[in-house]
C-alpha positions in Angstrom: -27.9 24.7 -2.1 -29.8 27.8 -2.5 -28.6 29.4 1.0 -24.7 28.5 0.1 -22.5 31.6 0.6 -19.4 31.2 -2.0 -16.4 30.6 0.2 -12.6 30.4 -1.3 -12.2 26.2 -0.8 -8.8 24.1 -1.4 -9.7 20.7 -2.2 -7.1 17.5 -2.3 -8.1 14.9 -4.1 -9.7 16.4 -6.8 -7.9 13.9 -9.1 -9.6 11.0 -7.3 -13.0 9.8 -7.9 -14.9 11.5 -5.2 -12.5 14.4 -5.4 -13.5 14.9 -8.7 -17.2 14.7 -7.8 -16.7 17.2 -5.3 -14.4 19.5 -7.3 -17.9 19.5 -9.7 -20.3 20.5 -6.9 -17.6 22.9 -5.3 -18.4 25.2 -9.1 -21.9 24.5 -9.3 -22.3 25.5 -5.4 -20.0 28.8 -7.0 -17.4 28.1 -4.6 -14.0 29.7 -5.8 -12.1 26.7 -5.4 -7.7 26.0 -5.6 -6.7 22.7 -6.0 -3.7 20.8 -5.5 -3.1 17.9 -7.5 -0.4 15.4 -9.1 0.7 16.4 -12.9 -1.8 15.3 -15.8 -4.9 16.9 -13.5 -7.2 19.1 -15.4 -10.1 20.4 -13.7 -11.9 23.7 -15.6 -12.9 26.6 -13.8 -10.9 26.0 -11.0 -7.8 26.8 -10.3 -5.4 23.7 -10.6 -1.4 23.8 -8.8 0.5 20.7 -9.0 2.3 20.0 -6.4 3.2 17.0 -4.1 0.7 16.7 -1.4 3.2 15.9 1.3 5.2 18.2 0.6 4.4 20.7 3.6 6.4 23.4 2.1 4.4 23.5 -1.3 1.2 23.0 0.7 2.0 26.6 2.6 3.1 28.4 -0.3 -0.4 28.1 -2.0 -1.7 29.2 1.2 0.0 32.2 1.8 -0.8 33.1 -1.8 -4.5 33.1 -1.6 -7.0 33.8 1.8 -8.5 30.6 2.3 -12.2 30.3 3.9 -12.4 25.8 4.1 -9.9 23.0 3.3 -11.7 20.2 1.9 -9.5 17.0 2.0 -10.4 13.4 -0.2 -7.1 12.4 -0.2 -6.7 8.6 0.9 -3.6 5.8 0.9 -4.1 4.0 -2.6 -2.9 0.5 -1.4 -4.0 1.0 2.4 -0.8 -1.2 3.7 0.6 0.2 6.8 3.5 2.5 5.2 1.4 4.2 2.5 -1.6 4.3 5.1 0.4 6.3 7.8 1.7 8.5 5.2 -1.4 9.7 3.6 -4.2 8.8 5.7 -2.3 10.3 8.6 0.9 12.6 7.7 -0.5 14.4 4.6 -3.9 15.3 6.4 -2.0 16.0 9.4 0.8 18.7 7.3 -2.6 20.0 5.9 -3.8 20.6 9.0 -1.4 22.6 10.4 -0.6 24.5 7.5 -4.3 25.5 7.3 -4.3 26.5 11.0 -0.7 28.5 10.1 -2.7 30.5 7.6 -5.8 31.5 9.8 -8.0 28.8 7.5 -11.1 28.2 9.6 -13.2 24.8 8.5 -11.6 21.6 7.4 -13.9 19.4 5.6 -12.8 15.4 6.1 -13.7 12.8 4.0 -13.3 9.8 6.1 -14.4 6.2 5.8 -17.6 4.4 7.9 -15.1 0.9 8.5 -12.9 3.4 10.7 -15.9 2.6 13.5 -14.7 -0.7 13.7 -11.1 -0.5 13.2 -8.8 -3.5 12.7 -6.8 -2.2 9.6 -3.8 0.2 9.5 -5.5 2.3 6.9 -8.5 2.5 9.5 -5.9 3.3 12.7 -4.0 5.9 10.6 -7.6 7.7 9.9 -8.8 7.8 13.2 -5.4 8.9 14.5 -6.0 12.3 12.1 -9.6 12.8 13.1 -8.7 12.9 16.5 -6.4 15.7 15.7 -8.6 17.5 13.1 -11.2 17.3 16.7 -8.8 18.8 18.4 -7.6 21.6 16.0 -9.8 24.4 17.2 -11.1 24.8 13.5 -14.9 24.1 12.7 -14.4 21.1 11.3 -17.1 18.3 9.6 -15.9 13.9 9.5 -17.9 12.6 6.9 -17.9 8.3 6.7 -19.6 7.6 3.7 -21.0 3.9 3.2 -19.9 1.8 0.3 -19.3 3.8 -3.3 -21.4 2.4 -6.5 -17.9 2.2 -7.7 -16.7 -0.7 -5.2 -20.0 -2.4 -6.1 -19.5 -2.4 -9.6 -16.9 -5.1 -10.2 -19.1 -7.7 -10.9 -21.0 -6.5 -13.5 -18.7 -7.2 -16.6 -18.3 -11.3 -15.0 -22.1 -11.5 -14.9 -22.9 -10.0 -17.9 -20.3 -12.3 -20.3 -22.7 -15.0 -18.5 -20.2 -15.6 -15.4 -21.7 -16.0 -11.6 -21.4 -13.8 -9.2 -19.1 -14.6 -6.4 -20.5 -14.8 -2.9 -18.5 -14.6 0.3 -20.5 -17.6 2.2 -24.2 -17.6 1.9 -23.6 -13.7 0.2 -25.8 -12.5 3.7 -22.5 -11.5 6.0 -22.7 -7.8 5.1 -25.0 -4.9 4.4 -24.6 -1.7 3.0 -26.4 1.4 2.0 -25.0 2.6 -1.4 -24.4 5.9 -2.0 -23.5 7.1 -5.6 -20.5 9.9 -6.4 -22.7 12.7 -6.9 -24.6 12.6 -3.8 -21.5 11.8 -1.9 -20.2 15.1 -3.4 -23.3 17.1 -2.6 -23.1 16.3 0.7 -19.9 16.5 1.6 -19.9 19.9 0.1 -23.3 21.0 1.7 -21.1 20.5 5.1 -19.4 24.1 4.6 -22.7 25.6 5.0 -24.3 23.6 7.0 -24.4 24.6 11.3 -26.1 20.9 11.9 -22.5 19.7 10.1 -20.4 21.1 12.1 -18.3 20.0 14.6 -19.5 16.5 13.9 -18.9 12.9 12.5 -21.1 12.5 9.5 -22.1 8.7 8.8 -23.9 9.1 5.8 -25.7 5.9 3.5 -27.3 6.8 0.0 -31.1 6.5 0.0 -31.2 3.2 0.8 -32.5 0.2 1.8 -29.6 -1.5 3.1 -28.5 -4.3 1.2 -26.6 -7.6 1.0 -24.1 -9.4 -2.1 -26.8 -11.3 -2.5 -29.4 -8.6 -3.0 -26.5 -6.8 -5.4 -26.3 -10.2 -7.3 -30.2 -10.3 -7.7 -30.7 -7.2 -8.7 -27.8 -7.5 -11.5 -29.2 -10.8 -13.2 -32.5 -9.1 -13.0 -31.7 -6.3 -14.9 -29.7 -8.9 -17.3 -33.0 -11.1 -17.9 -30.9 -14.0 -16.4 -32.1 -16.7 -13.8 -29.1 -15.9 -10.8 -26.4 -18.0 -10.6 -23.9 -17.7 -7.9 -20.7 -19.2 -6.7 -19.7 -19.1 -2.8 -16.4 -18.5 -1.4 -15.5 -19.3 2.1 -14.1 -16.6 4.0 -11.8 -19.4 5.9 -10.0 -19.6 2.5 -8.8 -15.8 3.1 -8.4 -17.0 6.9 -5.4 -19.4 5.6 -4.5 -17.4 3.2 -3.6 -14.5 5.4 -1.8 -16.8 8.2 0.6 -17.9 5.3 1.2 -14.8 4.2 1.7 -13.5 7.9 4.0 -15.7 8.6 5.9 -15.4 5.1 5.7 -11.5 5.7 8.4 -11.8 9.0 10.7 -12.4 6.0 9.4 -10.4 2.6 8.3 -6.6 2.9 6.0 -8.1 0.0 5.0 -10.7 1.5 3.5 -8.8 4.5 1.8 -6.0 2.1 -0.4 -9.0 0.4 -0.9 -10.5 4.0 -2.4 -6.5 4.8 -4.1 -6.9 1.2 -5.9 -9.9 2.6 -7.4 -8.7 5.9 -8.2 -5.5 3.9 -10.1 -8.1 1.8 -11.4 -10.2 4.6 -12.9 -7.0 6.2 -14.8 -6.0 3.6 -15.8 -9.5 3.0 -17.2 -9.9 6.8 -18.3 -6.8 8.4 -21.0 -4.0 7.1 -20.7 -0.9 5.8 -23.2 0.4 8.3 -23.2 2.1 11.5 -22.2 0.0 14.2 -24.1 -0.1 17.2 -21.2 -0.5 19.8 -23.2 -1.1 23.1 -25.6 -3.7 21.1 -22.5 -4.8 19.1 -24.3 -5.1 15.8 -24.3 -3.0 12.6 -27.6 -0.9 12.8 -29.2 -0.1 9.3 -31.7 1.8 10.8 -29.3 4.4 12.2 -27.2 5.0 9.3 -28.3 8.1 7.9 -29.8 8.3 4.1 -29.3 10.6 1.8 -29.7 11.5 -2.5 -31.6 9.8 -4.9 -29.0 7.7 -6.8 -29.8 4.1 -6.8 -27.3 1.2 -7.0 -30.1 -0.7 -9.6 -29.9 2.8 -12.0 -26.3 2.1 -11.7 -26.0 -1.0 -13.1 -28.4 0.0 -15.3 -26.1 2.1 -17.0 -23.2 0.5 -17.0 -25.1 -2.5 -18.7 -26.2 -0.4 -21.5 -22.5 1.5 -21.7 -21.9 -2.0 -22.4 -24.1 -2.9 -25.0 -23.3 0.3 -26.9 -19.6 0.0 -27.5 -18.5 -1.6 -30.8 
């Protein structure tokens, strides 16, 4: 970071996970950096307005107040059914967007998702309908897909640890994934508003790699632990069923239909890599998804294993 130039940044999302990473790195890069967040958000040394995100008229009155050099957006549907995708994966970023082009802002900063490659989700169709307009925006702009977060990898570790198995989707081989941990998400997401070689550019981006399976994941946690792996497979043809029921009981039940979208978010995840996909070999590539960081997935569970041993 030692060729950053500060730059005047609004960030949404800071009260997220990432967004809170990057809100971090945005201070330590000495950024001046505004951001708009729901009530209860605290985030020192920046400058924190509460205010509804998609709410385009609050969104323009924090930028006609200050002179804005980059928008920086980590905003993302909670749930990812079709209504709450379309509406913040889409509609927000898009009110953003022109607000930030109404004000004269000049880079917007998108953090996107690597599954959008391969879309089959509305979560994944309402982000690809906003980059498409972010590309088209006349702003420098930078479309970061990051790889799985340590954070979605992570919720196994309490079953395993209490002496559970881990839970396989088939033989635990269907999917790879580079890991890449919150802080070296953050540093590179906020390295793109410096960056010429970001710019203007979708941004896979892995941590530092190798790609690895369940399996592996489920290895490397019993290893740590001491323990001889045990396992437990799941077919995905259960999820199969389970989302044709649900389907059909969704033409009938708004609820019904949001656990049906639940499923095939599920399913996905369960069945397809979090890697670049290769679309003229029409395979997931490992060895062009891009590395970066040092964070490992193993140090990870490293430490939350030992958070674990040292509570009361």
């Amino acid at each position: 970071m030692s060729n950053v130039s500060p730059k005047r940044v609004l960030l949404f999302g800071a009260s997220g996970t990432i967004g809170g990473a990057v809100l971090a790195q945005l201070l330590v890069a000495g950024h001046e950096t505004t951001c708009i967040t729901r009530s209860g958000f605290s985030g020192e040394g920046a400058r924190i307005v509460q205010a509804d995100i998609t709410d385009r008229a609050s969104i323009a009155q924090v930028l006609a107040e200050t002179r804005f050099d980059a928008v920086i957006s980590c905003i993302a549907s909670r749930s990812g059914v079709p209504d709450d995708a379309w509406a913040i994966d889409y509609a927000a970023n898009s009110a953003i967007l022109k607000e930030a082009q109404a004000a004269g802002v000049g880079q917007f900063v998108l953090l996107s998702a690597i599954c959008v490659q391969k879309p089959q989700l509305a979560f994944q169709q309402a982000k690809l309908a906003f980059e498409a307009e972010l590309q088209a925006s006349g702003l420098t702009w930078s479309i970061i897909r990051p790889t799985a977060f340590f954070k979605s990898l992570s919720g196994q570790v309490a079953r395993v640890a209490k002496g559970k198995p881990f839970l396989l989707f088939g033989n635990g081989e269907l999917t790879r994934c580079k890991p890449i941990s919150d802080a070296d998400l953050s540093r590179f997401i906020v390295s793109a508003l410096d960056d010429p070689a970001k710019h203007n550019r979708i941004l896979p981006i892995g941590g530092p790699g190798p790609a690895i399976s369940p399996k592996e994941q489920g290895e490397m946690l019993f290893g740590i632990l001491g323990k001889e792996p045990r396992y437990r497979s799941i077919t995905p043809r259960l999820m199969d069923l389970a989302i044709a029921a649900l389907s059909l009981a969704g033409r009938f039940s708004k609820r019904a239909a949001a656990k049906a979208e639940y499923a095939r978010i599920g399913r996905y995840y369960a069945t397809e890599s979090m890697l670049v996909w290769d679309t003229q070999r029409q395979v997931y590539d490992a060895d062009a998804t891009p590395e970066f960081g040092e964070d490992t997935l193993e140090a990870h569970y490293s430490n939350l294993l030992a958070l674990r041993r040292n509570q009361p």
